[in-house]
C-alpha positions as CSV (number, residue, x, y, z in Angstrom):
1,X,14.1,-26.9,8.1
2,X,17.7,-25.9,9.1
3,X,17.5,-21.9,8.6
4,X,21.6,-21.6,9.0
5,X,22.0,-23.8,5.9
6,X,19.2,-22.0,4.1
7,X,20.5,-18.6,5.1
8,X,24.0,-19.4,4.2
9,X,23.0,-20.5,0.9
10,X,20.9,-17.8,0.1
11,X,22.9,-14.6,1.4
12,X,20.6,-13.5,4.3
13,X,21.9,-11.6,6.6
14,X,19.6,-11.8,9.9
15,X,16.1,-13.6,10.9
16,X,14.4,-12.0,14.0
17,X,11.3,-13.1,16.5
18,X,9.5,-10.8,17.8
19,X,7.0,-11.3,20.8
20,X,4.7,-8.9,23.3
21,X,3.2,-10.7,25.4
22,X,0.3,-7.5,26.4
23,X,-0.5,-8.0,22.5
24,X,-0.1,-11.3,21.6
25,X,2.2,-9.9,18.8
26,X,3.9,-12.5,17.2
27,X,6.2,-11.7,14.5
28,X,9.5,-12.1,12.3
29,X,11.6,-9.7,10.4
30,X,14.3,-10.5,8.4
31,X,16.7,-8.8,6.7
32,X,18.5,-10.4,3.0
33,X,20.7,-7.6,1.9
34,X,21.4,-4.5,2.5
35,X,23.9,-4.2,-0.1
36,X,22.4,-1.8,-1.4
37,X,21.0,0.5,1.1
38,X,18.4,-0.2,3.9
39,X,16.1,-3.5,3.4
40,X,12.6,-2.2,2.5
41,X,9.4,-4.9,2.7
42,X,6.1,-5.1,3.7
43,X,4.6,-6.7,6.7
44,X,2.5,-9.6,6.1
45,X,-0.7,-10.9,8.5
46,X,-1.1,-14.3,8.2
47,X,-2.8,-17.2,9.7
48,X,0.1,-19.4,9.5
49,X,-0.4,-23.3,9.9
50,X,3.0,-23.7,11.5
51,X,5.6,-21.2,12.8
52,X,8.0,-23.2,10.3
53,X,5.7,-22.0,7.3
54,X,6.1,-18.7,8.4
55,X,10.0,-18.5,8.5
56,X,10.3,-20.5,5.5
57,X,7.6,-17.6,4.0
58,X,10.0,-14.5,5.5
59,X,13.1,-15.8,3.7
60,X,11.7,-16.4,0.5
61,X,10.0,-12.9,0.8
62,X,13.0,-11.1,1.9
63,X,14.7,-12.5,-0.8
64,X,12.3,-11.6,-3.7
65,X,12.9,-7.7,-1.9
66,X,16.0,-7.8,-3.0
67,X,16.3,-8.8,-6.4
68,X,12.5,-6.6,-6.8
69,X,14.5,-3.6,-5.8
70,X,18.0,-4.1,-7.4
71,X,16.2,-4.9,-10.7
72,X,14.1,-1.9,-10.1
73,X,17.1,0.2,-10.3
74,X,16.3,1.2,-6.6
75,X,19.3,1.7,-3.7
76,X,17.6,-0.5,-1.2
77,X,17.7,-4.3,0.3
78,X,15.7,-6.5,0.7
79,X,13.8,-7.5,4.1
80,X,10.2,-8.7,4.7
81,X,8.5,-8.9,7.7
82,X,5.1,-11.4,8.8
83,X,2.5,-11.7,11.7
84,X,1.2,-14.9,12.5
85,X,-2.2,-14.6,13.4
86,X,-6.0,-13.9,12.4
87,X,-6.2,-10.4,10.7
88,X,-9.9,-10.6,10.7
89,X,-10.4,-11.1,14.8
90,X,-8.0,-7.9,15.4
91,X,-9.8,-5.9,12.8
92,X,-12.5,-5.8,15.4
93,X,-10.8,-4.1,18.2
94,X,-9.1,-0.6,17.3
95,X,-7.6,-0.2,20.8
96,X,-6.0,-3.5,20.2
97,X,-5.0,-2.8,17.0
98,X,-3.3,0.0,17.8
99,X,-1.6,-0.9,20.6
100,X,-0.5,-4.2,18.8
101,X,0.7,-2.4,15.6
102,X,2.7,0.1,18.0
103,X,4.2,-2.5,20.1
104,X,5.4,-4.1,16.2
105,X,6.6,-0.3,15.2
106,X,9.1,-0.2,18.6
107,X,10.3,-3.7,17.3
108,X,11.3,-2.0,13.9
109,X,12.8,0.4,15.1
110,X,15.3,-1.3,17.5
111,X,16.7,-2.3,14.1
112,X,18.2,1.2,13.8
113,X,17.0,1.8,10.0
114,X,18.4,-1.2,8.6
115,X,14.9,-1.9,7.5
116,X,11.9,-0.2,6.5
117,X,8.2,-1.7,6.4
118,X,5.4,-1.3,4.4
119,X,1.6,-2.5,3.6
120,X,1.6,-5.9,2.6
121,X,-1.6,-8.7,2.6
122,X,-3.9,-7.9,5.4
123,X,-2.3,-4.6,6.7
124,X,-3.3,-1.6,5.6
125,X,-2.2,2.6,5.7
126,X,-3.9,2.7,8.7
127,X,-1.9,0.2,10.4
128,X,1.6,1.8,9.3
129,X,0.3,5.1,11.0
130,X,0.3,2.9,14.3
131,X,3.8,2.3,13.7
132,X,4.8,5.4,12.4
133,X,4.1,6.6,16.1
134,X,6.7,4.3,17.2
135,X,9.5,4.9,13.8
136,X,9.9,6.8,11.1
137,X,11.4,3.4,9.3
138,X,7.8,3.1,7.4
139,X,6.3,4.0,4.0
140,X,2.6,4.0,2.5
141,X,1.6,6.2,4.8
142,X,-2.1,7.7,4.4
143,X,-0.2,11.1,4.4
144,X,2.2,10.4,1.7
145,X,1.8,7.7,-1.1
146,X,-0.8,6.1,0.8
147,X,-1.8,2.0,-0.1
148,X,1.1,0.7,-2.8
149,X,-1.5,-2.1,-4.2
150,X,-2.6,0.6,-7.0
151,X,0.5,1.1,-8.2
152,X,1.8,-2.5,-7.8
153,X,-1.6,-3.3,-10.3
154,X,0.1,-0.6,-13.1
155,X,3.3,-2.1,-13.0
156,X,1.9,-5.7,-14.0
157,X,-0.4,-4.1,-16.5
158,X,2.5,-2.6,-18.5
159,X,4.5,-6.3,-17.8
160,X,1.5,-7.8,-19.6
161,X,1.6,-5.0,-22.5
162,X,5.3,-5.7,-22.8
163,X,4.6,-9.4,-23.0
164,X,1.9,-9.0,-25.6
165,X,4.0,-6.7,-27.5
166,X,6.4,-9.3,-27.4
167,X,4.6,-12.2,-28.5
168,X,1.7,-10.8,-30.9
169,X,3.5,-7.4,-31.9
170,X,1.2,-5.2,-30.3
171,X,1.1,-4.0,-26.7
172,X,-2.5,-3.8,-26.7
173,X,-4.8,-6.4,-24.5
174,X,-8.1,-5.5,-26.4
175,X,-9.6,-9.1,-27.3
176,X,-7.4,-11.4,-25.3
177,X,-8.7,-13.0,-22.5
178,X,-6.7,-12.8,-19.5
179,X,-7.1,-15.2,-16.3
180,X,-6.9,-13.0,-13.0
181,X,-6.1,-15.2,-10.4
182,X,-7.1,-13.0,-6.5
183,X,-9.4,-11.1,-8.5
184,X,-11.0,-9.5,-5.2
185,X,-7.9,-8.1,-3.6
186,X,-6.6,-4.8,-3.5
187,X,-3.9,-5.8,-6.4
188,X,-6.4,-7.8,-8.4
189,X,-9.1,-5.2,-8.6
190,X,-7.0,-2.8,-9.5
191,X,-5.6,-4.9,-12.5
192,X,-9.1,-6.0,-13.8
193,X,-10.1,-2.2,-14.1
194,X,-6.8,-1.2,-15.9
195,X,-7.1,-4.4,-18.3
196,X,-11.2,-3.8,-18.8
197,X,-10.5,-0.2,-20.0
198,X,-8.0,-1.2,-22.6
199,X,-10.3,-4.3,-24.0
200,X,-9.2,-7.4,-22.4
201,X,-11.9,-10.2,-21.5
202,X,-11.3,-10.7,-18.1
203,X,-11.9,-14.2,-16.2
204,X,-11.3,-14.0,-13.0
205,X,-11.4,-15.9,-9.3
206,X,-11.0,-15.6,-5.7
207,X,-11.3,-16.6,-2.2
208,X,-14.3,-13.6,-1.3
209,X,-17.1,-14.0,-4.0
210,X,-18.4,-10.4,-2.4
211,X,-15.4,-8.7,-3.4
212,X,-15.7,-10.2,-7.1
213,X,-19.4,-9.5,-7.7
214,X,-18.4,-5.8,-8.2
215,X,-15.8,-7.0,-11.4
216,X,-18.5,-9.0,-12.5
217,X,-21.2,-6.1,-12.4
218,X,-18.5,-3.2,-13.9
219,X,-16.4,-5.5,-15.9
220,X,-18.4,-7.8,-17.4
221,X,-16.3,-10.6,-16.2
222,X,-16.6,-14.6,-16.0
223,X,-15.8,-16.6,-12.6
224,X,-14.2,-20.0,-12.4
225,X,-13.3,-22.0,-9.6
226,X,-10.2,-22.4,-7.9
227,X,-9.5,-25.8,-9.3
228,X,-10.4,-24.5,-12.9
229,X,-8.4,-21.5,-12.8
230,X,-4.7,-23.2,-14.1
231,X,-6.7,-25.2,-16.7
232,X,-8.4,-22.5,-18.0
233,X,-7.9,-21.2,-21.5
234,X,-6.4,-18.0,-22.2
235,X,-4.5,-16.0,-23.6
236,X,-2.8,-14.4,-20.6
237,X,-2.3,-15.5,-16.8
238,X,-1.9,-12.9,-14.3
239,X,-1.7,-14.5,-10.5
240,X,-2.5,-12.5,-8.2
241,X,-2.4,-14.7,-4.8
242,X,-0.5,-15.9,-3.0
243,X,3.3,-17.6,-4.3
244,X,3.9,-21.3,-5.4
245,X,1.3,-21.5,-7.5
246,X,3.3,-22.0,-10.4
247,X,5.1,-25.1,-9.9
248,X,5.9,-28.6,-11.9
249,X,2.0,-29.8,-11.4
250,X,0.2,-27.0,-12.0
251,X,2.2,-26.0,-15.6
252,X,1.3,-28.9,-16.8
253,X,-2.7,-27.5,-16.7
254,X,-1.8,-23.7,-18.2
255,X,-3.3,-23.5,-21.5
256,X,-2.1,-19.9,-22.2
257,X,0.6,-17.6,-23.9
258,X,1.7,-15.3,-21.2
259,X,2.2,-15.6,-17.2
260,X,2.6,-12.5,-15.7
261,X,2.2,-12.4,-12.1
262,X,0.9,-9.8,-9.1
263,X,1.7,-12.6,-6.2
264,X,5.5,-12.4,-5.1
265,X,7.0,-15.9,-5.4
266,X,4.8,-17.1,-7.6
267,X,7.6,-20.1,-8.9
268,X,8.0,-22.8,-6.3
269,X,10.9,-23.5,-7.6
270,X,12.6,-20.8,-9.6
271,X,14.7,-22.2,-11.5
272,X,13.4,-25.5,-12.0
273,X,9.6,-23.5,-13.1
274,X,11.4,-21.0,-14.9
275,X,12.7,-23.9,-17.2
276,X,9.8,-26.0,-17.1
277,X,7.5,-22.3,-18.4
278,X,10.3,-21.7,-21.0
279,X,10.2,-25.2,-22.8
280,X,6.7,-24.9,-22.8
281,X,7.0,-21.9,-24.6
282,X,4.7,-19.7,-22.0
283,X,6.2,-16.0,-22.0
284,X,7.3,-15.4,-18.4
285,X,7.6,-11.7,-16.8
286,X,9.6,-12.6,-14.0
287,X,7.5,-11.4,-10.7
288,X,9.7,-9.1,-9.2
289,X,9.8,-7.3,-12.4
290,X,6.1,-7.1,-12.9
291,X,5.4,-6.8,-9.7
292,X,7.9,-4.0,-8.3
293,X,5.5,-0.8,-8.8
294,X,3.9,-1.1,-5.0
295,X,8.0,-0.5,-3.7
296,X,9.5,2.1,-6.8
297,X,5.9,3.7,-5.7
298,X,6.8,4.2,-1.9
299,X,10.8,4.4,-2.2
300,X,9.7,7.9,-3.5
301,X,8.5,8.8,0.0
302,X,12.3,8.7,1.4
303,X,13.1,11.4,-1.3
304,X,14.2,14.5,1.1
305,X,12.5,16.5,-1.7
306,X,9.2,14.6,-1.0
307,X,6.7,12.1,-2.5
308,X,6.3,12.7,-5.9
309,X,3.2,10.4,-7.4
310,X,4.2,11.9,-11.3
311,X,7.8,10.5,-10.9
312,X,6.8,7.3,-9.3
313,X,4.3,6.5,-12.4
314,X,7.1,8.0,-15.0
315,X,9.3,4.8,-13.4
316,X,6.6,2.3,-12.8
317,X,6.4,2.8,-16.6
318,X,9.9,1.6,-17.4
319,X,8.6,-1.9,-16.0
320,X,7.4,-2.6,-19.7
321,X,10.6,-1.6,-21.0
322,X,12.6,-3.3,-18.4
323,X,10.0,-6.9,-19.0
324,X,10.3,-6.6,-22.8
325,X,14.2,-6.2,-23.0
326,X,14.3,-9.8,-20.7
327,X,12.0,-11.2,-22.8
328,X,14.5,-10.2,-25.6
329,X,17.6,-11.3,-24.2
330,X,15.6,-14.7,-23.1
331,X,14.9,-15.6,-26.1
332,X,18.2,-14.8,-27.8
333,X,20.6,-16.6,-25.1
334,X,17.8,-19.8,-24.7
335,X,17.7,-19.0,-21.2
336,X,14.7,-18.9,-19.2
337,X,13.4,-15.1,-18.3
338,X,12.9,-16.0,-14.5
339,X,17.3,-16.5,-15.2
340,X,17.8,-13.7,-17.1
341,X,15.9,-11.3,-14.7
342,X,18.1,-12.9,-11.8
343,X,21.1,-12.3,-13.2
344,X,20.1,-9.0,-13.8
345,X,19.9,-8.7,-10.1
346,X,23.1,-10.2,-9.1
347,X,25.1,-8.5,-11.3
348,X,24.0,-4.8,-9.9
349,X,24.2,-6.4,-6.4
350,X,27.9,-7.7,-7.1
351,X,29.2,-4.2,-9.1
352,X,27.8,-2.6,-5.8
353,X,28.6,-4.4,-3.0
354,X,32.6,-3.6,-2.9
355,X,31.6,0.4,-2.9
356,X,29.2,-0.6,0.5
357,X,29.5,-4.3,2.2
358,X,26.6,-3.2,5.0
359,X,24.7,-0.5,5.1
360,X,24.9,2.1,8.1
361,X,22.3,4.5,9.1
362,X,24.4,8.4,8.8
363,X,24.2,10.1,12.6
364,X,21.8,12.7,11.0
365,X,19.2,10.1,10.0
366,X,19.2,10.5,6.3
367,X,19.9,7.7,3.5
């Protein structure tokens, strides 16, 4: 992989390693935009099979940030930041774990506010508390908004209302049957108990059967396999793992109406899936769209008024509104949502970026 040919032709603005030897911490952080206003991701612990996998990972998240937040209607960047290592052999030692999470909190802030990390898959409030005693460049903190995964899980509930009110005229899920790919994580959960209360059937899947048994018992769910879950009929496919799921083999296999995704990424290949799902006729909420509830949620935690969870919900709301008028314009131009929603991104990026090129931290500390 040559990262200053892939940076250069996707606008990044700065990859950085990260190492403490005491800890063992091994980590990257980079920055896509800050266009407009400080990059804001989470941090990601992952078990990475290559150190290439992980920066190609970073950039692509970083990027997603960006058009997530711009989209969003939010005045941040977009930056992302991931571990390489086990999650689960750290979780056993707390003096490590704090000690490790510090050493990455002193790392963030060396970058002088020009980005700002969050929760992401295997981190949790608890960990940003450990770097919050190193910076105050951290959300989804325990004594604020606290874990963003609830709030990601609304915003792709009312993507999937938009998209059912879109393609059946009714926003309601009662009596479709929706596929929820990474049932058993803290997105995925959260999703299956907003989609059981309005009706839906839910089949679901996942990595932890323990963490499903629980839908099963309250929900009255189904479980497939991982290999049956893109071949499975239904009316509605929300993926909630892990990105490039979606990609030129695995559309061949989806037998539903409606993808919207929880998982950042979820297209291999944007514009070559985006296509592929819009020919096929599959309605599409583009994942930064559905997914953006988790950052409009803690953005509202660098209000100098304070965290405000009735605001935050008033404007993870708007995702249906925002989902349902791509969907329109999508099908009115011929152009593939996944298209539509990024040039919905660009052109707030481009009106902005001659008022602010880079974005400084003010002496005083505040945005």
């Amino acid at each position: 992989m040559k990262i200053f040919d892939y940076v250069k032709d996707f606008g990044h603005e700065q990859l950085v390693y990260f190492y403490d030897k005491d800890t063992g911490l091994k980590a990257l952080t980079c920055i896509h935009s800050t266009v407009l206003g400080p990059s804001l991701g989470g941090t990601r612990f992952w078990n990475y099979a290559t150190e290439e996998e992980a920066v190609f990972d970073v950039l692509r998240l970083a990027r997603g940030m960006t058009y997530k937040s711009a989209c969003a209607g939010l005045n941040l960047g977009g930056g992302k930041s991931v571990i390489i290592g086990d999650a689960k052999i750290l979780r056993q030692d707390m003096v490590k774990r704090e000690a490790f999470f510090r050493a990455f909190g002193r790392f963030v802030e060396g970058l002088a506010g020009r980005y700002i990390t969050a929760e992401d898959s295997n981190t949790s409030p608890q960990d940003m508390d450990y770097i919050n005693m190193e910076t105050d460049y951290v959300v989804g903190l325990e004594h604020k908004s606290g874990n963003p995964s609830p709030f990601t899980a609304l915003g792709v509930f009312r993507s999937i209302q938009a998209c059912c009110e879109f393609e059946y005229g009714s926003k309601s899920t009662k009596g479709r049957t929706v596929m929820v790919q990474g049932a058993g994580g803290a997105v995925g959960s959260v999703l299956c108990k907003l989609l059981h209360e309005d009706g839906a059937k839910l089949v679901i899947s996942g990595l932890d059967e323990t963490k499903l048994k629980p839908i099963v018992e309250n929900y009255n769910a189904t479980v497939v396999g991982k290999d049956d879950v893109y071949s499975q009929k239904c009316d509605i496919f929300a993926p909630c793992a892990f990105g490039g799921g979606i990609n030129d083999k695995t559309i061949k296999q989806l037998k539903c109406k409606i993808v919207a995704p929880a998982a950042n990424n979820v297209l291999l290949d944007i514009p070559r899936d985006g296509k592929l799902l819009h020919e096929k006729g599959i309605v599409y909420a583009p994942d930064y769209v559905a997914n953006s509830g988790g950052v409009i949620n803690v953005f509202e935690e660098l209000n100098p008024a304070g965290y405000n969870r009735e605001k935050s919900v008033r404007q993870i709301d708007l995702i249906f509104d925002r989902t349902l008028e791509i969907l329109k314009t999508s099908k009115e131009t011929n152009t593939p949502s996944s298209a539509v929603a990024d040039k919905m991104a660009e052109n707030r990026i481009e009106a902005v970026k001659n008022v602010h090129r880079t974005y400084l931290r003010k002496r005083d500390g505040k945005w």
